[in-house]
TORKOL-4160 file (C-alpha; in steps of 0.2 Angstrom, whole numbers, padded with zeros to 4 digits, m for minus):
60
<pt num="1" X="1384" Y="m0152" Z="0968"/>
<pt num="2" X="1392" Y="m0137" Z="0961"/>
<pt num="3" X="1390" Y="m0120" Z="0970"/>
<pt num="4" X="1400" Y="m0105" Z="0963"/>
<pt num="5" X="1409" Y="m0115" Z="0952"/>
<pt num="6" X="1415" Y="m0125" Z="0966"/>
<pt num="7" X="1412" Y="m0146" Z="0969"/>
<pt num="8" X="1405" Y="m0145" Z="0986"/>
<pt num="9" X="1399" Y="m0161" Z="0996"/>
<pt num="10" X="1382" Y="m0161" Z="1007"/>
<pt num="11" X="1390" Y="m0165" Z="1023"/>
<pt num="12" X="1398" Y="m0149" Z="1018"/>
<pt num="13" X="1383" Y="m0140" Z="1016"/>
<pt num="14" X="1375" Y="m0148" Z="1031"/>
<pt num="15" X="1390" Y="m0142" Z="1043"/>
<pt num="16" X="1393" Y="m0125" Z="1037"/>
<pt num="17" X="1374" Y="m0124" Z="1042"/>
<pt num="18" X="1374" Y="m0132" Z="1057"/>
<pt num="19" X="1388" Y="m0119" Z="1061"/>
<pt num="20" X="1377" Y="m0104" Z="1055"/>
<pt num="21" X="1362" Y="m0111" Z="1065"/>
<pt num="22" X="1375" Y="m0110" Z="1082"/>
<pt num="23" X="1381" Y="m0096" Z="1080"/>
<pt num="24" X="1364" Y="m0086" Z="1077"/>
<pt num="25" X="1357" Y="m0096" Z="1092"/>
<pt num="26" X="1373" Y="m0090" Z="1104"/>
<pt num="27" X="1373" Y="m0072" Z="1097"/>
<pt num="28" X="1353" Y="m0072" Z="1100"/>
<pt num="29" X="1357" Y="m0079" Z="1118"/>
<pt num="30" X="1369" Y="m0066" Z="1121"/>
<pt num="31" X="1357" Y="m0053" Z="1116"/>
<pt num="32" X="1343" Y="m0059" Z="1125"/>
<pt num="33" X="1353" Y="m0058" Z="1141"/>
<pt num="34" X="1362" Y="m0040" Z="1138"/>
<pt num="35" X="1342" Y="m0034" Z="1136"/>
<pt num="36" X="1337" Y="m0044" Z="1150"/>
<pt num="37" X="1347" Y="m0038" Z="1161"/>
<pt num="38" X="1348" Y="m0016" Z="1157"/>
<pt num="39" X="1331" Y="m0017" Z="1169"/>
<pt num="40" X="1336" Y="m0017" Z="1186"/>
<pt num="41" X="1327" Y="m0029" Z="1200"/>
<pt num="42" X="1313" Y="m0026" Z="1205"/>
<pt num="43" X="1307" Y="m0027" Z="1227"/>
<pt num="44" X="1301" Y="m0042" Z="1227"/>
<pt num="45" X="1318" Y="m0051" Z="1219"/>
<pt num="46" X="1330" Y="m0039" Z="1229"/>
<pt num="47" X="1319" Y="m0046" Z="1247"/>
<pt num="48" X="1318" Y="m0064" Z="1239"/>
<pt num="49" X="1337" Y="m0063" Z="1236"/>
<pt num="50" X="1340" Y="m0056" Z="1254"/>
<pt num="51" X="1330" Y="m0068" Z="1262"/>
<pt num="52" X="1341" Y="m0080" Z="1251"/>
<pt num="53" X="1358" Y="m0075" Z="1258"/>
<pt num="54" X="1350" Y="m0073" Z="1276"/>
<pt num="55" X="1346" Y="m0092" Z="1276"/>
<pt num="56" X="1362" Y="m0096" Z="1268"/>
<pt num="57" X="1372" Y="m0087" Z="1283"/>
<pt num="58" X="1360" Y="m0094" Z="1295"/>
<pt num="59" X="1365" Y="m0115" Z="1290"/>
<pt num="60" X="1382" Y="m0114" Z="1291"/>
């Protein structure tokens, strides 16, 4: 198969986009999680992480 002139192999074509497909699904990751976390907790999770590290002193 020739693209731009070039003789390229499908494994070639199926690695350069399998690479595409990992790197758009890292860069979306890392997006997601920049958005998620610009809004600050809320109550609830600051008392349920709280109560968290209350019970974690109080099994040592």
């Amino acid at each position: 198969m020739r693209i731009f002139g070039k003789h390229v192999f499908p494994s070639q074509i199926i690695l350069f986009a399998s690479g595409l497909l990992f790197f758009a699904s890292t860069t979306y990751d890392v997006h997601r999680s920049i958005k998620n976390n610009q809004t600050p907790p809320s109550q609830e999770q600051l008392k349920a992480l709280q109560d968290y590290i209350e019970s974690a002193r109080r099994s040592r």
